[in-house]
Short mmCIF file of the C-alpha atoms (twelve columns), coordinates in Angstrom:
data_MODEL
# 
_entry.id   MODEL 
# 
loop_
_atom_site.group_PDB 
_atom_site.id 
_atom_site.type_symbol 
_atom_site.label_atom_id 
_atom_site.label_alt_id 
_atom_site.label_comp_id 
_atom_site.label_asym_id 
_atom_site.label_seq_id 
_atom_site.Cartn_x 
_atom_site.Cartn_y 
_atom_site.Cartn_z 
_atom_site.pdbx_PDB_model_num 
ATOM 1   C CA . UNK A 1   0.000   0.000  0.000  1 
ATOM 2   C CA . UNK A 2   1.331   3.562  -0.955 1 
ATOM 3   C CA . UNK A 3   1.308   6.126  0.996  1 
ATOM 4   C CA . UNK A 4   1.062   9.932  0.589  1 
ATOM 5   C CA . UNK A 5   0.465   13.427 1.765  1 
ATOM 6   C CA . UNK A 6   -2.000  16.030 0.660  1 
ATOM 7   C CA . UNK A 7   -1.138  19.825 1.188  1 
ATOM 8   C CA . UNK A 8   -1.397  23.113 -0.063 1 
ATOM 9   C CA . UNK A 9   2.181   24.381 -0.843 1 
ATOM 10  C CA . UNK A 10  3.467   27.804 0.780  1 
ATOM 11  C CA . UNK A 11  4.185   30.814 -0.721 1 
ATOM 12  C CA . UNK A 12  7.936   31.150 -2.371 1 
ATOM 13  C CA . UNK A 13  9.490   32.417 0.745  1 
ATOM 14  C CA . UNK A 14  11.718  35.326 -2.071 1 
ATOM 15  C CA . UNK A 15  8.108   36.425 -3.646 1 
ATOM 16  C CA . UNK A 16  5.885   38.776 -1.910 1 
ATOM 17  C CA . UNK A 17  2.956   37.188 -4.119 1 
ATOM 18  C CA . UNK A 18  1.142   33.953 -3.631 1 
ATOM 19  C CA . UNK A 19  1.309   32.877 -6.769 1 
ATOM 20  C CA . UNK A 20  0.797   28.635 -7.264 1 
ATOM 21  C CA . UNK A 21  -0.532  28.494 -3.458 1 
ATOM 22  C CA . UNK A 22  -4.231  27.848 -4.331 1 
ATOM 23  C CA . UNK A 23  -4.356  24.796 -5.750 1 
ATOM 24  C CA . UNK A 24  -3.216  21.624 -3.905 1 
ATOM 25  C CA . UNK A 25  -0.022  18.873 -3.940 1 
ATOM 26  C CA . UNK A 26  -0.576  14.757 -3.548 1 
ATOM 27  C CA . UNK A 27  3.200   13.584 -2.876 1 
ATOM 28  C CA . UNK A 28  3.797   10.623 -2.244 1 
ATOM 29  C CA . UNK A 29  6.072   9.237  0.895  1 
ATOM 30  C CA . UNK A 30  9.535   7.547  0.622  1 
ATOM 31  C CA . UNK A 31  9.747   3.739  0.477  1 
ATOM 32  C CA . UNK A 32  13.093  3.438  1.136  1 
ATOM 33  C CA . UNK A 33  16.206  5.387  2.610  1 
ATOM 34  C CA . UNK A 34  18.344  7.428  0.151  1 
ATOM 35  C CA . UNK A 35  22.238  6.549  0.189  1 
ATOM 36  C CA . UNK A 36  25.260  8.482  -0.451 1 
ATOM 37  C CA . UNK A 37  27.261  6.990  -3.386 1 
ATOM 38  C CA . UNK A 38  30.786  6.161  -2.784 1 
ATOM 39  C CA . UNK A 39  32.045  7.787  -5.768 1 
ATOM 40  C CA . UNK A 40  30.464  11.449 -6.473 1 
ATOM 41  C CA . UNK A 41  28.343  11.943 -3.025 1 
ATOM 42  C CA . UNK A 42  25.088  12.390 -4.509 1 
ATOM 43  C CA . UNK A 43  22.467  11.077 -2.224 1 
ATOM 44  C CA . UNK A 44  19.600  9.038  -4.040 1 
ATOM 45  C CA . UNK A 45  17.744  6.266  -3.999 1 
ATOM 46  C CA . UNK A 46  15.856  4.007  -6.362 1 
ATOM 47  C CA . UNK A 47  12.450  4.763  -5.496 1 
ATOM 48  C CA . UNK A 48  10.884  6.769  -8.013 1 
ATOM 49  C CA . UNK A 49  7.483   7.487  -6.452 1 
ATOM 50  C CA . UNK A 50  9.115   10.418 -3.914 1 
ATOM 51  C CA . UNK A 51  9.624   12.340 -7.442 1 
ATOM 52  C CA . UNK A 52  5.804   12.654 -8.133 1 
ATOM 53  C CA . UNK A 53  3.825   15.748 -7.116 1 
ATOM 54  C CA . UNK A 54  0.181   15.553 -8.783 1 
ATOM 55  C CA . UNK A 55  -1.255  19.173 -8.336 1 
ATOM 56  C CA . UNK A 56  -5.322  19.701 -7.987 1 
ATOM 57  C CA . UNK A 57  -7.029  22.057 -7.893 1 
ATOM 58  C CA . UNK A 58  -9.422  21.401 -4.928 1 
ATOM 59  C CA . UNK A 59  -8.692  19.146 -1.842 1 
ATOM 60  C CA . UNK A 60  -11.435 17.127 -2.933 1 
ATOM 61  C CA . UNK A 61  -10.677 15.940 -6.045 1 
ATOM 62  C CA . UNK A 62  -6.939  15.188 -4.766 1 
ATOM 63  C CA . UNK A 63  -8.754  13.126 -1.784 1 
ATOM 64  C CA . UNK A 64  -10.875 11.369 -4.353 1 
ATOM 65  C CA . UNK A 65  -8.299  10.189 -6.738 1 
ATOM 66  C CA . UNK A 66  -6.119  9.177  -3.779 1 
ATOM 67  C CA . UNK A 67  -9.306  6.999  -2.614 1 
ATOM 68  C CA . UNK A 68  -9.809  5.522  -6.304 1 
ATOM 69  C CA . UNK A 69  -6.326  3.945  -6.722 1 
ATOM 70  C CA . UNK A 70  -5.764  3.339  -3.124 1 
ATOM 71  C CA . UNK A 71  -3.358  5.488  -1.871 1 
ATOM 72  C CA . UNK A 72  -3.191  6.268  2.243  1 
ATOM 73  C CA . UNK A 73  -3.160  9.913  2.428  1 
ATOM 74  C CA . UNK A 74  -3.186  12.109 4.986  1 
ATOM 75  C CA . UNK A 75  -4.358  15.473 4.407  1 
ATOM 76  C CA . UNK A 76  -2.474  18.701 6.038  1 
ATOM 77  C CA . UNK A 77  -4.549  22.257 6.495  1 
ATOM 78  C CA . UNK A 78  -3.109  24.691 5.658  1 
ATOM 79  C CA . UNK A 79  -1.358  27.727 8.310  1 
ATOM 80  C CA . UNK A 80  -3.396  31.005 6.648  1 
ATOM 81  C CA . UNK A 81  -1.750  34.190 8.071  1 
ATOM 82  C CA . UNK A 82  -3.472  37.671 7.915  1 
ATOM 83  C CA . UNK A 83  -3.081  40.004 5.327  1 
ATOM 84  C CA . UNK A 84  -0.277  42.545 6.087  1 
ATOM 85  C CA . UNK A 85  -2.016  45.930 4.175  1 
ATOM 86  C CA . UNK A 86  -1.193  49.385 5.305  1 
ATOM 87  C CA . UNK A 87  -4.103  51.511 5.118  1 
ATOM 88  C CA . UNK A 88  -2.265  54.157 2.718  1 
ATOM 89  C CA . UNK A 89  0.557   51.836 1.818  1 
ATOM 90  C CA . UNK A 90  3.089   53.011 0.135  1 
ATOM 91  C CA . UNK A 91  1.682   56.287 -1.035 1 
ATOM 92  C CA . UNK A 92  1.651   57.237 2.854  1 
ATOM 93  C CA . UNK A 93  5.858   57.611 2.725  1 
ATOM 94  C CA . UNK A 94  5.212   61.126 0.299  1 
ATOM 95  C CA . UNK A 95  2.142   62.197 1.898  1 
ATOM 96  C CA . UNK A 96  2.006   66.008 2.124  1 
ATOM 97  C CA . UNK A 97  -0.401  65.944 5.750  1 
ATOM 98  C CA . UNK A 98  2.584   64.729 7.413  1 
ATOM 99  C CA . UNK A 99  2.686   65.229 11.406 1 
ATOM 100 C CA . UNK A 100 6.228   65.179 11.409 1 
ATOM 101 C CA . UNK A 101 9.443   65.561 9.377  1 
ATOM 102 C CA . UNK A 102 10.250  62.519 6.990  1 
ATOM 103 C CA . UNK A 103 13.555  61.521 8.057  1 
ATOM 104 C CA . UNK A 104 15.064  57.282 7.877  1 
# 
């Protein structure tokens, strides 16, 4: 029996945007250990189902094909954090109302 995990990937930690972060991953769980080989030091292994991600676009339909070719998966929620919007934003650094004297 396979195993595998279903998520909803984080946001690219050197964007600002959250581009590819709506839809959601299936990946499946390594069989086996990964070894070092002697001669270059790569590390890998000769199972070839750690290299699949299948993307969905709704949990559902990733839970559903998991359950039609029976696959074990366990399904992780998502961490949402709160928007981080300035009321003004960026217009607020040349505002001409100022209180006080623009200075860094």
């Amino acid at each position: 029996m396979m195993f595998a995990r279903i998520y909803q990937p984080a946001r690219n930690a050197m964007q600002s945007g959250n581009a590819k972060t709506n839809g959601w991953v299936l990946e499946f769980d390594a069989s086996e250990s990964q070894q070092v080989d002697p001669l270059m030091g790569w590390t890998g292994s000769s199972d070839t189902q750690s290299q699949v991600h299948l993307r969905f676009d709704t949990k559902e339909a990733a839970q559903a094909y998991a359950e039609e070719n029976g696959i074990m998966a366990q399904v992780t929620e998502p961490q949402k954090r709160k928007a981080n919007v300035r009321a003004a934003g960026y217009a607020e650094n040349f505002a001409t109302n100022r209180r006080g004297v623009w200075t860094h």
